[in-house]
C-alpha positions as CSV (number, residue, x, y, z in Angstrom):
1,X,83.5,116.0,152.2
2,X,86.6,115.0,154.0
3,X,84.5,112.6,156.2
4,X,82.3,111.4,153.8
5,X,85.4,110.4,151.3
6,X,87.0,109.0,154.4
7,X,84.1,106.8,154.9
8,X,83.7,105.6,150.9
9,X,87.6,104.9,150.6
10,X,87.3,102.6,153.5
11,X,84.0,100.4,152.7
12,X,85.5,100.6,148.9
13,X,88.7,99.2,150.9
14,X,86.8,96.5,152.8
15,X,84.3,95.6,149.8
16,X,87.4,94.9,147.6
17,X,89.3,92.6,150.2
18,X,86.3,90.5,150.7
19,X,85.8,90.4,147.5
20,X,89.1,89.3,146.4
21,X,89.1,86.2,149.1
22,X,85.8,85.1,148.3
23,X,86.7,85.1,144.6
24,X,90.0,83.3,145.1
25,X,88.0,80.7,147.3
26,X,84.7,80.3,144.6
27,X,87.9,79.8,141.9
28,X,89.4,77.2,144.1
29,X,85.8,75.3,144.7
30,X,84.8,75.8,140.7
31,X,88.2,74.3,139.8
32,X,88.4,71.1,141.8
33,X,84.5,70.8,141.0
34,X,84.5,71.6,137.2
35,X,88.1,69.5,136.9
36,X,87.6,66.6,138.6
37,X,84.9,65.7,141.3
38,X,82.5,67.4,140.3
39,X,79.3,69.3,142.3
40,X,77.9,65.9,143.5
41,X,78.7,62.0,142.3
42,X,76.4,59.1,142.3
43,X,79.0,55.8,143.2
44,X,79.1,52.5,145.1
45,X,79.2,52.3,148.3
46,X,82.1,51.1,149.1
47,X,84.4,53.5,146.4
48,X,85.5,56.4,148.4
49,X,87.1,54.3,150.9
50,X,88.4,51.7,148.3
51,X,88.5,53.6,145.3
52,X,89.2,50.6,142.7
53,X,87.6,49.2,139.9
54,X,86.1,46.1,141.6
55,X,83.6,48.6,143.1
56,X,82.6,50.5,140.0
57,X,78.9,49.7,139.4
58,X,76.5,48.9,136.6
59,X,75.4,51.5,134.9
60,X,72.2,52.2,132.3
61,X,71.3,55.0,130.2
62,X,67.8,54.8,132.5
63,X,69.7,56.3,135.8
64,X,70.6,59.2,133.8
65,X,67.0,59.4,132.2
66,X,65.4,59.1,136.0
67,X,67.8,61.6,137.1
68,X,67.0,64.6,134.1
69,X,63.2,63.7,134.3
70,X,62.2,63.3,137.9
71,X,64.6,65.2,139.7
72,X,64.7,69.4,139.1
73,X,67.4,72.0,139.1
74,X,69.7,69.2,137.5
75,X,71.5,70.9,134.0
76,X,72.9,66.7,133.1
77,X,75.1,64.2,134.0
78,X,78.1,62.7,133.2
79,X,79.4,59.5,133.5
80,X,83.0,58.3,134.6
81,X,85.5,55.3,134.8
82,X,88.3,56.4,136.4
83,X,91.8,54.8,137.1
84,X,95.5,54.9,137.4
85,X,97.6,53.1,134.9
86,X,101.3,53.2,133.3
87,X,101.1,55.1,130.2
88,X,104.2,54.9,127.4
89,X,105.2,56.2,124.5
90,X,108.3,54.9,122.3
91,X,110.9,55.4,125.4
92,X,109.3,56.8,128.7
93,X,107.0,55.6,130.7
94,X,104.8,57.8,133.0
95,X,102.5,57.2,135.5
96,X,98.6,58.6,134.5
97,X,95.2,58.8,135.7
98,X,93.0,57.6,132.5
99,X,89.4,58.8,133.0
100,X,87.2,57.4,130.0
101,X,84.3,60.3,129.5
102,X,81.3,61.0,127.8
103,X,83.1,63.6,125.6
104,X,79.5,65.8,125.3
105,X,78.6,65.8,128.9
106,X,82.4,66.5,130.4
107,X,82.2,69.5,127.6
108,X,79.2,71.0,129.5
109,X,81.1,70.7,132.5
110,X,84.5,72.5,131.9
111,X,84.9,73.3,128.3
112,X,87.1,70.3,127.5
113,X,86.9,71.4,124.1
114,X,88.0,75.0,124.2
115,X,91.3,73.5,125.7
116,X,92.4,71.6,122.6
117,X,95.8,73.0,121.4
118,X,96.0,70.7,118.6
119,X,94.9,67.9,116.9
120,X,91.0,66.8,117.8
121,X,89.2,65.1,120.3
122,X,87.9,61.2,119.7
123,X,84.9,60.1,118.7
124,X,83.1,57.5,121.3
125,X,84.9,53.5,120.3
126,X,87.7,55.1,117.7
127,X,90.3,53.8,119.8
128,X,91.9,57.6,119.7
129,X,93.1,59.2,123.7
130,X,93.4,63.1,124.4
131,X,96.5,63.8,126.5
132,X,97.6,66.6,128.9
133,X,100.0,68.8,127.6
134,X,102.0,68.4,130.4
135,X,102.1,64.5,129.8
136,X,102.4,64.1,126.5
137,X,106.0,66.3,126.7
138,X,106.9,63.8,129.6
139,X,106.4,60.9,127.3
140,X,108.1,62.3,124.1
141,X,104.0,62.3,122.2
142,X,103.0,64.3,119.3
143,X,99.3,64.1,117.7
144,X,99.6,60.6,115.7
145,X,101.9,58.8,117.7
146,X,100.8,55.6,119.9
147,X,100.2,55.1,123.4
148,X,100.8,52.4,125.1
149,X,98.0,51.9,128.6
150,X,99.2,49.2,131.0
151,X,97.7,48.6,134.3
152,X,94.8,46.3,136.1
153,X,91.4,46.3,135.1
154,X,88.7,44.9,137.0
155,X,88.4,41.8,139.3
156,X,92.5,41.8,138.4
157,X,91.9,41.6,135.1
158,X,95.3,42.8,133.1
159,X,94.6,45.8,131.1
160,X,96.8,46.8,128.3
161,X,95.9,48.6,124.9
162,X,97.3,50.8,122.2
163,X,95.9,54.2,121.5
164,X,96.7,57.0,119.1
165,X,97.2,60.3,120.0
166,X,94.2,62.2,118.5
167,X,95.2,65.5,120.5
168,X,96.7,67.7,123.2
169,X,95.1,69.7,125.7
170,X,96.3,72.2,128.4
171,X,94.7,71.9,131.0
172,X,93.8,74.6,133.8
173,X,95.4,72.2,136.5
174,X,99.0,71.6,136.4
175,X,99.1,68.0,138.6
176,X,96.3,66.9,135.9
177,X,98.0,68.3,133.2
178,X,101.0,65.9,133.6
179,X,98.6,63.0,134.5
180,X,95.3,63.0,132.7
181,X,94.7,60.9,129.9
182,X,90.8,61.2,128.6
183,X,89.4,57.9,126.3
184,X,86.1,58.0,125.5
185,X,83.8,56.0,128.0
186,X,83.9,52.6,125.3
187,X,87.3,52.5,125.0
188,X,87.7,52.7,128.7
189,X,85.2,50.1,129.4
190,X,86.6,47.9,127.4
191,X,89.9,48.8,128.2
192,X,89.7,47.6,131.6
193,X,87.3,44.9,131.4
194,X,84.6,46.7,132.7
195,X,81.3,47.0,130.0
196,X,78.6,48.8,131.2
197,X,80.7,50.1,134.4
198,X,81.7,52.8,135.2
199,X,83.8,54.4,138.8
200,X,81.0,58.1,138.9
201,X,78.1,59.6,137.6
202,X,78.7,63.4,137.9
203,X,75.8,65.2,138.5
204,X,75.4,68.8,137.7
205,X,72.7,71.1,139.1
206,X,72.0,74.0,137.0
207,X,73.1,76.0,140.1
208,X,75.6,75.8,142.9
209,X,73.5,76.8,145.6
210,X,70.7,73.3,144.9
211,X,73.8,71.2,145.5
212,X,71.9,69.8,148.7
213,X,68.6,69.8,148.2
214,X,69.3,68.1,144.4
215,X,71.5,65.5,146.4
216,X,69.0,64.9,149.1
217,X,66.2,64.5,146.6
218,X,68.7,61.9,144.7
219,X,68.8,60.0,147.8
220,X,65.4,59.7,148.4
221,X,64.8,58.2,144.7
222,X,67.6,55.5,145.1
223,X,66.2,52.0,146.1
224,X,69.2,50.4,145.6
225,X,71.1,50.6,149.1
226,X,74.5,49.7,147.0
227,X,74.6,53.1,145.5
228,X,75.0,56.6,147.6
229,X,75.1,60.4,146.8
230,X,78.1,62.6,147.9
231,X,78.8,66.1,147.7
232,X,81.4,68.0,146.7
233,X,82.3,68.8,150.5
234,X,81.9,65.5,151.3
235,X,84.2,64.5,148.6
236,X,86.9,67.4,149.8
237,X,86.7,67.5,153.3
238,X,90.6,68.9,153.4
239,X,89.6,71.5,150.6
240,X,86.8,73.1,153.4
241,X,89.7,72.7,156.1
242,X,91.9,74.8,154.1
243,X,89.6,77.6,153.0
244,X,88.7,77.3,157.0
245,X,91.9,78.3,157.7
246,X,92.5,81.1,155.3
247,X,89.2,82.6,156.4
248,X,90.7,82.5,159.3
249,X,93.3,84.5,158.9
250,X,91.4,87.0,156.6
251,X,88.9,87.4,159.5
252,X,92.2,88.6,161.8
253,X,93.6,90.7,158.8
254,X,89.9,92.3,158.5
255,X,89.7,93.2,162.1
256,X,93.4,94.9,161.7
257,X,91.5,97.0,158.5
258,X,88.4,98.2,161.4
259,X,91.1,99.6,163.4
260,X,92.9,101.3,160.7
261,X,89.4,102.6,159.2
262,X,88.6,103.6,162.4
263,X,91.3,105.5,163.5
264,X,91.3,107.2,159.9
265,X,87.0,107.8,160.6
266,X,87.7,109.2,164.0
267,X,90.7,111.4,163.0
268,X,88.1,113.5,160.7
269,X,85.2,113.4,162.8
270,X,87.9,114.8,165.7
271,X,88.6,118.0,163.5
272,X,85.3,118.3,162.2
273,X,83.8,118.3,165.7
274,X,87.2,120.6,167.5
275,X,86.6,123.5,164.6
276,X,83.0,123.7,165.8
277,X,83.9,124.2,169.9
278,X,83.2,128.1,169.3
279,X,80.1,127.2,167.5
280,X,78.9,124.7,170.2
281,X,80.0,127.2,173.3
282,X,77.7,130.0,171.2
283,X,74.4,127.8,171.2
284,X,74.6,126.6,174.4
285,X,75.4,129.8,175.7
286,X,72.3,131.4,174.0
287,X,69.9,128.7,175.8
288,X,70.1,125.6,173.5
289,X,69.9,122.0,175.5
290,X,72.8,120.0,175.2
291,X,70.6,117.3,174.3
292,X,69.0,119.0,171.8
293,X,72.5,119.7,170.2
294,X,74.3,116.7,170.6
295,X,70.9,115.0,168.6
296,X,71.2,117.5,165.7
297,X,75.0,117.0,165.8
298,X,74.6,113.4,165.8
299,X,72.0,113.5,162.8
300,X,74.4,115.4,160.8
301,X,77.1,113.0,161.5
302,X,75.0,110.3,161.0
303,X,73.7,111.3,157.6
304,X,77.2,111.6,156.5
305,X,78.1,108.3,157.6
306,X,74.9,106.8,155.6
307,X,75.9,109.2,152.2
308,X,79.7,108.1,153.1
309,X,78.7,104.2,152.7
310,X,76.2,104.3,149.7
311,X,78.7,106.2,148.1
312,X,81.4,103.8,148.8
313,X,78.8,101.2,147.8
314,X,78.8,102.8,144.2
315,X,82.1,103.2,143.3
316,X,82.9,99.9,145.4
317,X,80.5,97.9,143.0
318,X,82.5,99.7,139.5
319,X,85.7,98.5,141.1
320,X,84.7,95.3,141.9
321,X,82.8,94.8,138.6
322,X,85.8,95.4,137.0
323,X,88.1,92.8,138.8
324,X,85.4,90.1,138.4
325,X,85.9,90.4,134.8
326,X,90.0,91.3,134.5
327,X,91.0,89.1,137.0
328,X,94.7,90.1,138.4
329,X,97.2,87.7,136.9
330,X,99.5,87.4,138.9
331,X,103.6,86.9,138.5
332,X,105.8,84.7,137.2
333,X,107.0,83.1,141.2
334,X,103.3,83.0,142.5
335,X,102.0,81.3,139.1
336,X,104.2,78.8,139.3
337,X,103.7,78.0,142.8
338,X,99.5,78.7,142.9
339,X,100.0,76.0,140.1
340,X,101.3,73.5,141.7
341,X,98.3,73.6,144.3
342,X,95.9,73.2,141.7
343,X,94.4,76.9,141.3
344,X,94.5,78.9,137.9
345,X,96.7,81.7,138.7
346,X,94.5,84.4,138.9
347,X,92.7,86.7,141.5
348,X,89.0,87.6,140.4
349,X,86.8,89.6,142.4
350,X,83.3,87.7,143.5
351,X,80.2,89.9,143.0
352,X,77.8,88.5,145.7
353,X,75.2,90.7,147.2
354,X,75.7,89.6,151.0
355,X,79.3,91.2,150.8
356,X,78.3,94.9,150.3
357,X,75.4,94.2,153.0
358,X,77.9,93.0,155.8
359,X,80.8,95.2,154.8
360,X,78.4,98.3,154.6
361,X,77.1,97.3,158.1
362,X,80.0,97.4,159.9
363,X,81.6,99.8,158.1
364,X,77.7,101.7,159.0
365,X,78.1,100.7,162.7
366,X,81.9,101.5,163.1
367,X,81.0,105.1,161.5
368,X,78.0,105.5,164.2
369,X,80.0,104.9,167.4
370,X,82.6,106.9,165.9
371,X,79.8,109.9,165.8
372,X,78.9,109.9,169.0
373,X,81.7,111.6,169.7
374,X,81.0,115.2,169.0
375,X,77.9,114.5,171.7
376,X,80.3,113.8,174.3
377,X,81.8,116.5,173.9
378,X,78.7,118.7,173.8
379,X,78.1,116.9,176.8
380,X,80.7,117.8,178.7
381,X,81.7,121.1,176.6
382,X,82.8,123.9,179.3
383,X,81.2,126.9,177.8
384,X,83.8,129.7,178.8
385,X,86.6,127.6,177.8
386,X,85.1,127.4,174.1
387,X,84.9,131.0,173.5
388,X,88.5,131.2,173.8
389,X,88.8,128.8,170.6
């Protein structure tokens, strides 16, 4: 029992790490996805190494009919303009990234509407802006008040406008919650001189994991050679750097938990296999093979090393199940810094099937080499020096 709780402690140990790390990472990717690139963005050429208006291209209700009817595994699309501009309100001026939205679409995508903490959201030409939270405190706003967009539309068109506040949202990311200013995708267009334009289309596969084959076959339809598919990781090539590196450095800290776990493994199977020296001396003595015993030893150990791990497989799934939906919150200091990265300040736990198969595994193999140990010592057991045990 003492070995087989040893055993289920540590794979509940390791399954719970990995967990936590590839949760914190899947949060990171689903925030900088759901928030602002999206999983994969139809654009011009030319507009991730000059993101400006004057290579926004035209855009027609058919692209995102072509893309829903002929192309699977895509949920919708959205589509974008996207710029920076000088917002104002009666005395401060701020600087702000406007993004005029399909207000349906981007709701699909991250639950724009859930984050409304007052007022309401505008209705598509009304002339009516959402703000951050963040923002709208900068610039002294309250639901109702006017705000002034100033900036340069397309071709160096100047682009200036009045807009009421309809409402205020709080949005998951802080550095977009004292920037983002959300028009509906009229207003914008209009805004900045660009009709039927737009910076995006956001397209969303109905799961994660057809990110690339949905983008490949989106290649293959496009005739137009002035128009290309990205991917998120090609958007956010620093974002794969960084989680990179903190694999990294979980990969080191995971190798420091297989020593402790082994140590702790060994320590029982070393007192479960020194209690039995009479017992061993006593077989051996009456004519058993060494071979023989060091097999059935083995078996024994290794059948506790197989109930150790599906039992640590059991309660490691309740735990884990458990995190994944009361994610730790964590403290006031960390918030505010996680925050500032762009991560919601919490630490779930990822349920994903391959983590109990290659934490079980080496937990499993660690456990085995650790049980050949008693059939060494059968091995080289000196049979008068175990009866005096």
């Amino acid at each position: 029992m003492i070995t087989v709780s040893s055993i289920m402690f540590a794979v509940v140990f390791a399954l719970f790490v990995e967990s936590i790390e590839r949760g914190a990472h899947d949060l990171m990717i689903d925030n900088m996805t759901r928030f602002h690139t999206g999983y994969m963005q139809v654009q011009d050429y030319r507009y991730k190494n000059e993101p400006s208006l004057d290579n926004a291209f035209f855009y027609q209700n058919n692209i995102s009919e072509w893309i829903g009817d002929d192309v699977q595994r895509i949920a919708f699309s959205i589509p974008r303009i996207e710029t920076f501009m000088l917002a104002a309100g009666e005395e401060q001026t701020r600087g702000a990234i406007v993004m005029g939205t399909d207000l349906a679409s981007e709701n699909r995508l991250n639950d724009l509407e859930d984050r409304l903490v007052n007022g309401r959201f505008f209705e598509p030409g009304d002339g009516s802006a959402v703000l951050g939270g963040g923002l709208a405190d900068r610039l002294d706003l309250a639901v109702g008040d006017t705000l002034v967009l100033l900036g340069q539309g397309r071709f160096g068109m100047t682009a200036a406008g009045k807009f009421e506040v309809a409402g205020l949202i709080r949005h998951p990311l802080r550095e977009m919650n004292n920037q983002i200013v959300y028009l509906s995708l009229p207003d914008a267009q209009w805004l900045l001189s660009a009709e039927d334009h737009i910076t995006a289309l956001l397209v969303t596969p109905d799961h994660v994991r057809h990110t690339g084959p949905v983008a490949e076959k989106l290649r293959s339809g496009f005739d137009n050679d002035e128009l290309r598919v990205l991917t998120w990781p090609e958007m956010m090539p620093e974002l794969l750097e960084a989680l990179a590196f903190d694999r990294a450095s979980t990969r080191v800290m995971m190798i420091i938990l297989y020593v402790v776990i082994g140590f702790g493994i060994f320590g029982t199977i070393l007192t479960m296999t020194l209690e039995r020296i009479r017992e061993f001396g006593i077989l051996l003595s009456v004519g058993m093979h060494r071979l023989r015993l060091a097999l059935v030893v083995f078996i024994e150990t290794f059948f506790i090393s197989v109930l150790g791990v599906l039992a640590g497989f059991v309660l490691g799934f309740f735990v884990i199940l458990y995190f994944h939906y009361n994610p730790i919150r964590l403290g006031d200091d960390v918030e505010a810094i996680v925050q500032e990265w762009g991560i919601e300040p919490i630490m779930p736990a990822a349920l994903a099937p391959d983590i109990f198969l290659w934490q079980g595994m080496i937990i499993f193999l660690l456990a085995t080499v650790i049980c050949l140990y008693p059939g060494i010592k059968i091995f080289t057991l000196n049979i008068l020096d175990s009866a005096r045990n």
